[in-house]
C-alpha positions as CSV (number, residue, x, y, z in Angstrom):
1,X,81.6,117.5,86.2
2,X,84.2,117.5,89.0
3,X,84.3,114.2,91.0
4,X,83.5,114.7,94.7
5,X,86.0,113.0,97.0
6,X,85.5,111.8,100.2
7,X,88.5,109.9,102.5
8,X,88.0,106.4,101.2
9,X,87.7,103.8,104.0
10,X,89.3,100.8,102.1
11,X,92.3,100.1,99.8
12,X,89.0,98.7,97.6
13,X,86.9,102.4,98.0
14,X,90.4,104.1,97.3
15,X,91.1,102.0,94.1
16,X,87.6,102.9,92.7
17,X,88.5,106.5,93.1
18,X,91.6,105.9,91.5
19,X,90.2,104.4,88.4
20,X,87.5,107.5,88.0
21,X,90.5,109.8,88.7
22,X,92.8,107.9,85.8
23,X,90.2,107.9,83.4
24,X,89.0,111.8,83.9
25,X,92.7,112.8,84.7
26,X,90.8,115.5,87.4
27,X,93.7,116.8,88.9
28,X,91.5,118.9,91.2
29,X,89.8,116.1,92.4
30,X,92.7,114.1,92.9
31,X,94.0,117.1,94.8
32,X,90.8,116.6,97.1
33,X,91.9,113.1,97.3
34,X,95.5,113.3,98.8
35,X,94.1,116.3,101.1
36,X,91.4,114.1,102.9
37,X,93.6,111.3,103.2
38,X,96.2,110.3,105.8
39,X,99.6,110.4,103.7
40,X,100.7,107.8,106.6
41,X,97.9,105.1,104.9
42,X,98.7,105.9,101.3
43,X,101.0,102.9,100.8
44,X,98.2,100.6,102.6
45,X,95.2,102.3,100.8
46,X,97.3,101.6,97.3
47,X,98.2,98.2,98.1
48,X,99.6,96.8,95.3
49,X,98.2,98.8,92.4
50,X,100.5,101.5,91.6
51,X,101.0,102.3,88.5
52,X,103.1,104.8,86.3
53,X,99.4,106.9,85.6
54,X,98.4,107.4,89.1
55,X,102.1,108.4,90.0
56,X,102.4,110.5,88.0
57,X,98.6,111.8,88.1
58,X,99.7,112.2,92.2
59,X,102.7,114.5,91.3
60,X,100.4,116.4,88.9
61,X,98.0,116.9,91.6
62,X,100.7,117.7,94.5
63,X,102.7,119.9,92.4
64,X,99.5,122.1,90.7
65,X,97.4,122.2,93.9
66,X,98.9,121.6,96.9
67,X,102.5,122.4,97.6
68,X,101.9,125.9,97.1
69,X,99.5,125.7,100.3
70,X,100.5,122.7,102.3
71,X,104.3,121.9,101.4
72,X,104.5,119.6,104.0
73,X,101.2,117.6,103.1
74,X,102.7,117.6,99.7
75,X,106.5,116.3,101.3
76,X,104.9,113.4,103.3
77,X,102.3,112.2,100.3
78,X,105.8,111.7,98.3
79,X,107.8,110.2,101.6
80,X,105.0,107.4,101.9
81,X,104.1,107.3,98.4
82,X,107.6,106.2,98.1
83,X,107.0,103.3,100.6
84,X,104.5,102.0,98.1
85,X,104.1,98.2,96.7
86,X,105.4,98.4,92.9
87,X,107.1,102.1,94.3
88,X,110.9,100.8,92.6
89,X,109.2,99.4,89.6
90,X,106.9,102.2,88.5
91,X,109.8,104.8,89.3
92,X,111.8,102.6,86.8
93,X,109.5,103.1,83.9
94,X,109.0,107.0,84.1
95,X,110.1,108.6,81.0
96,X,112.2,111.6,80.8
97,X,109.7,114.1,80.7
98,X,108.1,112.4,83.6
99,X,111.4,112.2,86.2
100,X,111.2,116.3,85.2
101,X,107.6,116.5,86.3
102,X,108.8,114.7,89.8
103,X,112.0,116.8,89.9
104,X,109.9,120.0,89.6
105,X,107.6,119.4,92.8
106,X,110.7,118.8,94.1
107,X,112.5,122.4,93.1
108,X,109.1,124.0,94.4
109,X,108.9,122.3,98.0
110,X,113.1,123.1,97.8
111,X,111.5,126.8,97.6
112,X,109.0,126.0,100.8
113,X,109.6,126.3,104.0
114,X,107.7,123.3,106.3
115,X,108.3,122.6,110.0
116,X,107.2,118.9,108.9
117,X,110.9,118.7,106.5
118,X,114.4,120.1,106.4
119,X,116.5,120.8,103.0
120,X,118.0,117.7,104.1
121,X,115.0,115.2,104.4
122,X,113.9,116.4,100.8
123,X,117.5,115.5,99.5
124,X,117.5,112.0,101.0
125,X,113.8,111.8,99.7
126,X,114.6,113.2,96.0
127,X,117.6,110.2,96.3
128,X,114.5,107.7,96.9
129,X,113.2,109.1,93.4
130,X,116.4,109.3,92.2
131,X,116.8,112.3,91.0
């Protein structure tokens, strides 16, 4: 059964989500998630519990559902995800195969066109990632 998503109103509300998300890996509902909430609180809302999983169950989420219809939801979820607690550290630890996942949402917003980014602004954000 698909988990139903409303915008959390707490970092504490967000991180329950989170752990439901993380243990069914719904990357519809997570979807629903990041479309009902402000990217702009994302880094508030996750306080300090980033972690490798939810990153990477984020760019899952972006690249499957969103960027295709929203490329510039999808560019500012990964601008201010990038201004996370534990951002550096869980970037750090992505394997290989994970770095490719992040470099392919890139490659598809590279393919959008958003009045909310420039080619430029996702360069200088794909640096943050390092790619």
């Amino acid at each position: 059964e698909r988990l139903r998503v409303s915008e959390p109103p707490n970092a504490y509300d967000f991180g329950q989500i989170l752990n439901a998300l993380n243990v069914s890996k719904d990357k519809a509902a997570c979807a629903d998630l990041l479309t009902v909430t402000d990217p702009k609180t994302l880094p508030v809302l996750l306080s300090n519990k980033l972690e490798g999983e939810i990153l990477l169950i984020f760019i899952q989420s972006l690249e499957n559902y969103i960027a295709g219809k929203d490329p510039g939801l999808a560019y500012q979820h990964l601008f201010y995800l990038s201004k996370a607690k534990r951002f550096k550290v869980v970037l750090a630890l992505l394997s290989k195969n994970e770095k490719e996942e992040v470099q392919h949402l890139f490659d598809l917003l590279t393919e959008s066109q958003s009045d909310l980014y420039s080619l430029e602004d996702l360069e200088s954000l794909k640096k943050v990632y390092e790619l």
